[in-house]
N, C-alpha and C positions, 0 to 999 in steps of 0.2 A: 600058488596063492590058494589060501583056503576057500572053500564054496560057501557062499553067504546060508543063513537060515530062508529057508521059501519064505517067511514069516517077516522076516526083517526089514522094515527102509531100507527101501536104494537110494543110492546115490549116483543119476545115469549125468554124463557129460556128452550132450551132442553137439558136436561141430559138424555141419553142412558147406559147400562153396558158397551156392548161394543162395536166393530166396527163394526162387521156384523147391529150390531141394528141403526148404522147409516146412513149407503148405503142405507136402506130401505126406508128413508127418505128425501134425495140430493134434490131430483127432489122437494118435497113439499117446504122443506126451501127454496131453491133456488126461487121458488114462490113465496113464503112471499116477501122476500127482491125485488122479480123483482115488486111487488105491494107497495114499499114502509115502508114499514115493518120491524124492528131489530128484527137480532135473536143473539141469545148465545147459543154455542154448546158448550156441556161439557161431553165427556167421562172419565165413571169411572175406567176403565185399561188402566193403564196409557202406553203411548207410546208416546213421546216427536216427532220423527220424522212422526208419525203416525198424530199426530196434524197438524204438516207443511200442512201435504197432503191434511187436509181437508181442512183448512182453504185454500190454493191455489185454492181448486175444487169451492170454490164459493167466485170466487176474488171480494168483493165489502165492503167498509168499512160498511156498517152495517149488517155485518156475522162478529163475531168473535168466536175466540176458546179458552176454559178457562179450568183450571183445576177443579176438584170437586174428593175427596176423595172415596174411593170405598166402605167403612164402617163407622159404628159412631166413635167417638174416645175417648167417656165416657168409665166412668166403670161398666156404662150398657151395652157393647157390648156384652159380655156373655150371660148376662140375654136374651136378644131381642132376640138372637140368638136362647137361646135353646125355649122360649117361644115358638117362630115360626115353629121351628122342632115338638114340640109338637103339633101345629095346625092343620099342615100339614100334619098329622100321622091322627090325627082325621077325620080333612074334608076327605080323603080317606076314612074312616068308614061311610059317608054319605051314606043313601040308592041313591042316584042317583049316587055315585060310586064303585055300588059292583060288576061291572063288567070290575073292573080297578084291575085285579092283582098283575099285575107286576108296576105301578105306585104304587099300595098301601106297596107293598114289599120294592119300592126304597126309600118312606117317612120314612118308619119304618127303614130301615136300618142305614140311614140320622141318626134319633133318636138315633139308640142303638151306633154309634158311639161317637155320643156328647155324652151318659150316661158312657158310657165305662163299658157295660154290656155283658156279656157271652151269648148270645142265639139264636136257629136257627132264621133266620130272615124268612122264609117261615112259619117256623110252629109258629114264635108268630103273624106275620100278618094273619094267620089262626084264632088263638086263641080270637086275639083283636075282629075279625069281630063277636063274640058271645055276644059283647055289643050292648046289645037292640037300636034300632033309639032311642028313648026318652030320654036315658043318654045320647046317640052321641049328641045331641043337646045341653043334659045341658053341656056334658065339654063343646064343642063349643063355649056357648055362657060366661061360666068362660073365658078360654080363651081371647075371643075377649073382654072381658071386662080389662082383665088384661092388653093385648095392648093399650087401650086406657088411662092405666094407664102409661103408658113408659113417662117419660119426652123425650120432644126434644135433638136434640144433638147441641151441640153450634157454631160448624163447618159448618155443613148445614146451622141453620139460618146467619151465618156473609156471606157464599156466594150469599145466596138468598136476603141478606140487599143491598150486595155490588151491584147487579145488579140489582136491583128492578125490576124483570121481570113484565109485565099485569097479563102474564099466565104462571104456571110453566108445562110445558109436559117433562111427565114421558114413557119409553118403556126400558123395557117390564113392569117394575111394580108388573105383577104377576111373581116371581122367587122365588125357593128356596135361603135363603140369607134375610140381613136385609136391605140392603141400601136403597133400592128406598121407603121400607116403613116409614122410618127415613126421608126423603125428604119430605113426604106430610105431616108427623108431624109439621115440620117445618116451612113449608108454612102455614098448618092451622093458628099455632102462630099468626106469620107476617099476617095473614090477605092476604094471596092469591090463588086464585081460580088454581086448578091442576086436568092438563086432562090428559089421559092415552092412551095411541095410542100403539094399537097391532099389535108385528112386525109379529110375526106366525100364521096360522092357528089352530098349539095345543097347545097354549101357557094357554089358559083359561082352560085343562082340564089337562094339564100335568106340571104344575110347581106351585102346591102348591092352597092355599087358597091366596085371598087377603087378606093381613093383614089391610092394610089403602084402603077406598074405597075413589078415585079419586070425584072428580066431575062432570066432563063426560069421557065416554068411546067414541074411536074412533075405529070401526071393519070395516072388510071386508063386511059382510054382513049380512042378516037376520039371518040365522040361527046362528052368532054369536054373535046377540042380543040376541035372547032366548037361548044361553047357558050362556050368561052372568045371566041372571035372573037366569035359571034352578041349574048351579051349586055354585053361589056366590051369590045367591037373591038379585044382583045390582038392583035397577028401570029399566026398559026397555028402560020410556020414557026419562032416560038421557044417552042412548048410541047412535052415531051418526051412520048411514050406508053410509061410505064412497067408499070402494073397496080397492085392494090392492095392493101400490106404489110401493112396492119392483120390482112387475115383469111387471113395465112399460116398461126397458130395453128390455125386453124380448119380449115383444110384438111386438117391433121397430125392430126385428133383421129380417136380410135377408139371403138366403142362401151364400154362395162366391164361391162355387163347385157343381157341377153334380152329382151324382151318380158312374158316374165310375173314377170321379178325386177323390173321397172323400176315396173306397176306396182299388181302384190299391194300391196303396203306401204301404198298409198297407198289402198288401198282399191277400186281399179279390177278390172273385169272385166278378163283380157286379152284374151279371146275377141273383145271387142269393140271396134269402130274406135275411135281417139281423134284428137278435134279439137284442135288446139290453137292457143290464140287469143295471140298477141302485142300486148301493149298499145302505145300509141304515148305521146308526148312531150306534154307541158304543151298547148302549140301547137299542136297534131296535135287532140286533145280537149282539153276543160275538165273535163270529167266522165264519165269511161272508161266506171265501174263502172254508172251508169245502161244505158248503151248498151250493156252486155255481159250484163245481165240480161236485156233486152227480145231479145236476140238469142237468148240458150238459152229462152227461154220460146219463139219461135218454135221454135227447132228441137225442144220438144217437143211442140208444136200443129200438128205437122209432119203428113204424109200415109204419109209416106216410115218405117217402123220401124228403117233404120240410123241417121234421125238422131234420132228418140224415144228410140232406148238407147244412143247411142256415151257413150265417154266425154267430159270438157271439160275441158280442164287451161289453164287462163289463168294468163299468164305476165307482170307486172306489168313496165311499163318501169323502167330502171337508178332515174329519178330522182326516177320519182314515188312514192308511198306509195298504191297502191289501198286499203289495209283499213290501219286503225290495227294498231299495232305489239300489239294486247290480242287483236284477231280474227286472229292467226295463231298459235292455241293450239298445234300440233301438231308437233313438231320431229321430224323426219325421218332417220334412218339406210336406207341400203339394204344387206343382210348382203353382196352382191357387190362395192360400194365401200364400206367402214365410214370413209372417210374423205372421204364426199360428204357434207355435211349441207343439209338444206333446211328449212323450215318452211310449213308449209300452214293455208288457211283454207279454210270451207265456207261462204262465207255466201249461198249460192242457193238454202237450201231444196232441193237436190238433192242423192241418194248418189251421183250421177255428175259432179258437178261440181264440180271445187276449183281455189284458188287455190296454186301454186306458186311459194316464193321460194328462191332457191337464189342462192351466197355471187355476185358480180358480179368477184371478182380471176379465177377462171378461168370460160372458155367451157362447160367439158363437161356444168355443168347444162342450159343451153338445147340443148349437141348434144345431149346425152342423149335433151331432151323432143323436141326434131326429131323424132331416130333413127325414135324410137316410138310417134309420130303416122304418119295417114293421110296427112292435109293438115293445112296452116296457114290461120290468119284473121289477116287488121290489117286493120288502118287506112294505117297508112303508118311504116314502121321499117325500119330495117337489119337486126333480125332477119330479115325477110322475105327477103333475101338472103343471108342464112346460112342459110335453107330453101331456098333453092336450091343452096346448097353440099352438102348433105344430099342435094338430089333430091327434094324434096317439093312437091308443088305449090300455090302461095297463092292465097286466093280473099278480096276485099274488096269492099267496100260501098261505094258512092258517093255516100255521106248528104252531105246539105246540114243537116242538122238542127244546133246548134248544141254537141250531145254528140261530133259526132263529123263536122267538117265540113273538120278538113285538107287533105284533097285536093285535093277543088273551089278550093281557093284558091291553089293554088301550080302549078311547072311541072315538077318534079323528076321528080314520081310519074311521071307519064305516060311515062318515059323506060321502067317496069318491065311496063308494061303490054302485054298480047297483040295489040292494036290499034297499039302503036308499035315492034311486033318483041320485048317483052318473054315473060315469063313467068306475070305473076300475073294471074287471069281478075278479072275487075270485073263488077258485077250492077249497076243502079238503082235496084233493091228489093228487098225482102227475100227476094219469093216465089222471084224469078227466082237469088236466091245461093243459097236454099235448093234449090233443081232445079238448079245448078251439083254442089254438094258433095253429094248425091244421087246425082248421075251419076258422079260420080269416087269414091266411094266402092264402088260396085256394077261399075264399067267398069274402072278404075284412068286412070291419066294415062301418056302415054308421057313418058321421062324424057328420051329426044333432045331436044326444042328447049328442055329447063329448062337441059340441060348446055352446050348451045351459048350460051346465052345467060349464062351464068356463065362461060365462058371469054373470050365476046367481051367483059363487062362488068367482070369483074375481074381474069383471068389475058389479056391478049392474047398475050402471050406463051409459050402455052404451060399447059394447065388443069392439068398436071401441073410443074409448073416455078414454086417459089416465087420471091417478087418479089423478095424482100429483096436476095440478090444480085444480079439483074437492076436493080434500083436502084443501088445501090451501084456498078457497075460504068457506068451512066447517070450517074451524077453524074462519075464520074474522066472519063469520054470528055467531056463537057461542062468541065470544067476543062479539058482540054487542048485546045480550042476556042476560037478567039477572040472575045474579050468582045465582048456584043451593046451597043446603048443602048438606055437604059430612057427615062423618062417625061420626060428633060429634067435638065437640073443643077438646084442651089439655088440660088431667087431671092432675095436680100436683101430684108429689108423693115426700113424705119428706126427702131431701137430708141425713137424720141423718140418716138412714137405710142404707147407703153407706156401712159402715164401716163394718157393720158386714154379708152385702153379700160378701163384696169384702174378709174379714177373711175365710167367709165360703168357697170361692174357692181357698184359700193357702196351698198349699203341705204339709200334713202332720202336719200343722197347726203350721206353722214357724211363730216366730215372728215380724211384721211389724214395719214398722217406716217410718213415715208423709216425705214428701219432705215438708220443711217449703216454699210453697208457696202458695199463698193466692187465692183458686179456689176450687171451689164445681162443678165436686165432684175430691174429695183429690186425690192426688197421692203418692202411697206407693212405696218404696223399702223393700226387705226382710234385717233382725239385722245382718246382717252377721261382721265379722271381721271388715271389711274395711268400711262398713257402720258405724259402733258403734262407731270407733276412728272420725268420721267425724261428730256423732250427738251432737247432745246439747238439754238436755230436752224431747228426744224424739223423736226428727224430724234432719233429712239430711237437713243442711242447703243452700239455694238457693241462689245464690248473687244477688243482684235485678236490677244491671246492665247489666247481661246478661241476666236476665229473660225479662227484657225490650229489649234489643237487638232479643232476639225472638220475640217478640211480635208485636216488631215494623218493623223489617225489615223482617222479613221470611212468605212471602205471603204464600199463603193457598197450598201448594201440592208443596212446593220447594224442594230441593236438600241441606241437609246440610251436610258436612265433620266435624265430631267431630274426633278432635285430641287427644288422650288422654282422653276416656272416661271415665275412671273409673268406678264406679259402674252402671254410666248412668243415673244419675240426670238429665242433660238435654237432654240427646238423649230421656228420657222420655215426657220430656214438651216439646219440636218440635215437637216431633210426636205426642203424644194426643192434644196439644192446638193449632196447624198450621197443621195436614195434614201430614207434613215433612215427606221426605225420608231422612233418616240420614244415611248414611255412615259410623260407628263407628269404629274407630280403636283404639283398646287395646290389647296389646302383655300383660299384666302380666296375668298369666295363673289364680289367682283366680280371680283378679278383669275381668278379661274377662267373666270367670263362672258366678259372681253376674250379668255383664252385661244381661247377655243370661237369665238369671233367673227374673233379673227386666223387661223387655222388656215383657214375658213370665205373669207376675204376674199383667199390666197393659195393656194385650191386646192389643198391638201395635207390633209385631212380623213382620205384612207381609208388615211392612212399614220400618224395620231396616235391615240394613246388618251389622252384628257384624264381624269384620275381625283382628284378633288376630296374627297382622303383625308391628314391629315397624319402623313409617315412620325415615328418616336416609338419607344422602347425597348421598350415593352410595347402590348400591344392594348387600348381602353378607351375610356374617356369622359371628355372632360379640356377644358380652354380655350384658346381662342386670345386676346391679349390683341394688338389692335388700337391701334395709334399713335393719339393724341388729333384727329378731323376725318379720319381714313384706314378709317371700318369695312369690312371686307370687301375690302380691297385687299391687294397683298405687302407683307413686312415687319412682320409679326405676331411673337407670342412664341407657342412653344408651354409651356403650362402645364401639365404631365404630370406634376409632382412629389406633387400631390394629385388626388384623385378630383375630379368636377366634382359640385356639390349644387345647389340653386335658392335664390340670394340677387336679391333686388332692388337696384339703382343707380338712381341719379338719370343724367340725359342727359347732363349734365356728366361725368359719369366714361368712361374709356376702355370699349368695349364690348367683354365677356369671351364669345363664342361659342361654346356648348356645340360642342364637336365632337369626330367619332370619329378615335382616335389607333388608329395600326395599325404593326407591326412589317416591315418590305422584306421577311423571310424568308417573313412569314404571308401577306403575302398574293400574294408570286411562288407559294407553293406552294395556296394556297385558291383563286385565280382564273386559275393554268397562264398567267401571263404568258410573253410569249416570251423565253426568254433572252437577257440583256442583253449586247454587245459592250463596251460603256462606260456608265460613268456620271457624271453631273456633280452636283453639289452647288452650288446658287447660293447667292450670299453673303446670299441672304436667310431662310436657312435658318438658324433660330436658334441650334442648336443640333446642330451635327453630330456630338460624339462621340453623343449620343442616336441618330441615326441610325443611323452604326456597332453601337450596341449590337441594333439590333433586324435583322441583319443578316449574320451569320457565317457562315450556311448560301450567300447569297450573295456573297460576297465571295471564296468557295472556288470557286465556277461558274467550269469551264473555260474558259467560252467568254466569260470576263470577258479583255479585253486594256488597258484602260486605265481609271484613275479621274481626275476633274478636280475638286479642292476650292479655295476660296477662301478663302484662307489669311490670319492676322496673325501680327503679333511672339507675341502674346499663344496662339495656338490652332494654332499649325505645329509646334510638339514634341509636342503633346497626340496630334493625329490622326498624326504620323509613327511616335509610341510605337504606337497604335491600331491600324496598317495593318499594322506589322510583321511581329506574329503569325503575321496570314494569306499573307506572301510579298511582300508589298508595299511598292517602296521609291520615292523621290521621283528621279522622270527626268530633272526640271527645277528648276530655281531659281524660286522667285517674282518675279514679272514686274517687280513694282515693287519699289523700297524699304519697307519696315517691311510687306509683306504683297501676295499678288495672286492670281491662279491658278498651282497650282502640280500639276501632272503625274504621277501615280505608274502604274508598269508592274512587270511581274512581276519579284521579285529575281531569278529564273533565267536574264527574257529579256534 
């Protein structure tokens, strides 16, 4: 690929997972575009009003915000999936990570659950580690060959067509998961150059192997050049040392209180030091709150009377919940920011120690708690590093105990530690942290080597000198740079092996059958009942009308309402060939089942809601009246005209299914569906003007762009009369003579 002019617009494409991974970056985009610059931002968890927000925070028309799926949507999802699981079990068997226990235990367990195998997960990550280096390499290098065997997914390359970015940037990239590896697949394809910009600190030593190696790396700093080399033998010389944008905020922030405003309130002496403990992550601990008891009970059984009277203001991580939402009675104003709010809990039994929750959109609660602490305590968090942004000095515990044994098992920490040039002092035991924070409390800590060490670890460029645009300016000089190679091109792999991986992961080795429509790789449904009276030849027939109606109108990550799914024919093709959220609703209790089982069988599950509820004019209790030999299959009646009562039949009679009749308006608005792009009405739906009626408040939704109903001679004036009202007119002609699918779009558009 040619190198851009330094001079030129870009055109950057950033896909992020997820939101946290984009905050990290504001400051830098916003760069790009204030230099002239278009970017495309696209997160892969999805949150539709979450989007609003970004795109608002960088109001200039060349920022926009697009959708991008969060996995592939072949039926290679599986395969990639476990492939990776596999990798990432191994690369933890590397000799540079054998002092990664508890990372090596979480890969392995990752595995034995996609194998769906019986065994201690400590004692087989034991076990594994007695495979000599020299096979760890050769699986290794099986593996990574097998990856580059993975075809692309077709999803990714039609967004990466659609937007033809210069450059695709990827973060985090390295993660347990296939998506973002699947993205640089892609782009190799296409023919475009993909850099990887890291959001965290651990993110290179704690989430896996890279599977796809970008074309530059973008880090914080030196020593996460040579871990990029040491543990993922990336080249050194294509990783950049930019510093790190996330805690530009942070750096910018001011106190807004005193010491004795900050915390009277709160019920603290000011007079007296205060500790403040930083909780850590799920992973980090299981159970914080045990471990943070046992620790202020030491420092009151203490020797020492700074630390029997300081204060303890423990500060709960972003995403765990330390005290149920009932034990934080206390809600918090301070009269010097009457627009900080916090809420506190006391549950130690101590006037001197509480629990602090303060709102997680902005930093200045935890600067605050910084500011007006002595020192800091964790375990292991990126707080801890914003206590050094501060100037405070951190003191942690080196438990192995199973409350709080993070450390010991991973390799990141030790990067922050006093012993490997860091900042935060470390103890073995309790006695010896307690005669640390003792000492520093009565001595103080000098702030030189905290400072140094937060310039060299997050500013290198200068401790006074935000990143953002020093990024931003690192990425244009890298554009106008000639393009590196990455990991190798896309190797083909023969779509005819489809069939009999995708056999080999079917339950109990149930018989399949094609959806007759025309795409590699195929899409299968299980033979069931309701399937076999629908096939011909072998294959679920697809009408190619609304296979084109998907194709053509359902942009890549939309919202579709299938009415009357049935087996799930096309709640299958929305979702694998567009992206689509599909909304399904099917009340016949088996065709619901096959529903759940198709979805299930072509790996598109966390993109369906299957809702086994029949839409209807009013909300209620009424019957379904089942074809004679078809119970619980599609092509029911619904019976809504009268209340449902309890009569007995004979077996010979068709079976009338009590069931709950509910209104589209009632319950998009009782269970916050996501708002719908499209919606279809399958012809097995009894009784579509009934639908329409329960449905107004929907059909007005802006974000409706197309409806698809199946239409006769007899029922096309009916819904055309129906649709009017609401602005709705017919796009297309019906497909067939006397009736077929027919199209309607907004009369304006």
């Amino acid at each position: 690929m040619r190198a851009p002019e330094a001079d030129k617009p870009m055109r950057f494409l950033l896909v992020v997972k997820q939101k946290k991974n984009v905050e990290a970056f504001l400051g830098t985009l916003r760069c790009l575009v204030e230099r002239g610059h278009s970017v495309t931002l696209a997160v892969q968890e999805r949150d539709e009003k979450r989007d609003e927000r970004l795109a608002a925070a960088i109001d200039e028309a060349r920022f926009t915000v697009v959708r991008c799926a969060e996995v592939r949507s072949d039926d290679w999802t599986g395969v990639a999936s476990l492939l990776r699981r596999l990798r990432d079990s191994v690369h933890y068997l590397r000799p540079q990570m054998r002092s990664a226990t508890k990372l090596r235990a979480r890969a392995i367990e990752r595995l034995r659950q996609d194998l769906r195998f019986d065994a201690e997960t400590p004692s087989l990550a034991r076990s594994l580690q007695a495979v000599p280096d020299d096979q760890v390499r050769r699986l290794d290098t099986i593996l990574a060959l097998a990856e580059q065997g993975l075809p692309s997914d077709p999803l990714f390359e039609e967004l990466l067509a659609a937007e033809r970015p210069d450059v695709l940037l990827l973060s985090p990239l390295v993660h347990f998961g296939p998506a973002q590896a699947d993205l640089v697949a892609s782009a190799r394809r296409l023919g475009m150059p993909v850099w990887m910009l890291l959001y965290s600190w651990d993110n290179l030593s704690t989430k896996g192997a890279i599977h796809r190696w970008p074309d530059r790396m973008f880090v914080w700093n030196e020593r996460q050049r040579l871990e990029a080399q040491a543990l993922h033998g990336f080249p050194p010389e294509r990783v950049v040392v930019v510093g790190a944008p996330r805690f530009d905020a942070f750096f910018s922030l001011k106190p807004l209180m005193t010491a004795a405003q900050f915390h009277e309130p709160l019920g603290l002496d000011p007079a007296r030091p205060t500790l403040l403990y930083v909780c850590s992550s799920r992973f980090v601990s299981e159970s914080e709150l045990g471990f943070v008891t046992r620790w202020i009970g030491a420092l009151r059984a203490s020797t020492s009377d700074l630390l029997r009277g300081c204060n303890v203001v423990v500060r709960p991580h972003p995403d765990i919940d330390l005290l149920p939402a009932d034990a934080l009675t206390e809600r918090q104003r301070w009269p010097a920011a009457p627009d900080f709010l916090a809420r506190v809990g006391r549950p130690f039994r101590d006037p001197r120690a509480i629990v602090l929750v303060t709102s997680n959109s902005t930093p200045q609660g935890l600067f605050e708690s910084i500011t007006h602490s002595a020192a800091v305590v964790g375990l292991n968090t990126t707080a801890e590093l914003e206590a050094g942004i501060v100037g405070r000095p951190v003191f942690t515990i080196l438990a192995d105990e199973r409350d709080a044994d993070g450390q010991s098992g991973t390799v990141h920490f030790h990067y922050l530690t006093q012993e490997a040039g860091g900042f935060v002092s470390t103890a073995a035991s309790l006695d010896t942290h307690l005669g640390q924070l003792d000492a520093a409390l009565r001595q103080g800590v000098d702030p030189g080597p905290i400072r140094a060490f937060v310039e060299s670890f997050l500013r290198p460029h200068g401790i006074d000198r935000a990143v953002a645009p020093i990024f931003a300016e690192a990425l244009e000089q890298a554009a106008a740079a000639p393009s590196t190679v990455g990991d190798g091109e896309h190797v083909p792999v023969a779509a005819a092996d489809l069939d009999s991986v995708l056999a080999s992961r079917s339950e109990a080795d149930r018989p399949l059958l094609r959806i007759a429509y025309d795409v590699v790789p195929a899409l299968h449904v299980y033979a069931t009942a309701g399937a076999l009276r629908l096939a011909h030849e072998g294959a679920v027939p697809a009408d190619p009308s609304t296979v084109e109606w998907i194709e053509r109108e359902v942009a890549l990550g939309d919202v579709v309402y299938d009415i009357g799914s049935g087996i799930g024919e096309y709640v299958v093709i929305a979702a694998k060939r567009r992206g689509a959220v599909v909304v399904a609703f099917e009340p016949g209790y088996a065709a619901h089942a096959d529903l759940c089982d198709n979805v299930l069988l072509n790996n598109c599950e966390a993109l369906v809601v299957p809702i086994p509820l029949a839409l209807a004019a009013r909300d209620g209790l009424a019957e379904l009246k089942y074809l004679p030999g078809q119970p619980g299959d599609a092509g029911y009646l619904v019976r809504d005209d009268i209340d449902w009562r309890v009569r007995h039949r004979g077996r010979n009679k068709p079976y009338l299914q009590p069931a709950c009749l509910v209104r589209l308006d009632t319950i998009v608005e009782r269970h916050r569906l996501p708002a719908p792009h499209h919606l279809r009405l399958s012809p097995l739906v009894s009784s579509v003007q009934a639908v329409l009626a329960g449905a107004p408040s929907t059909l007005q939704l802006p974000s409706l762009k197309t409806i698809l109903f199946n239409v006769t001679l007899e029922t096309e004036a009916s819904i055309v009369n129906g649709l009017a009202p609401f602005g709705w007119i017919p796009r297309t002609a019906p497909a067939r003579p006397g009736g077929g699918p027919l199209v309607f779009g907004r009369a304006s558009g």
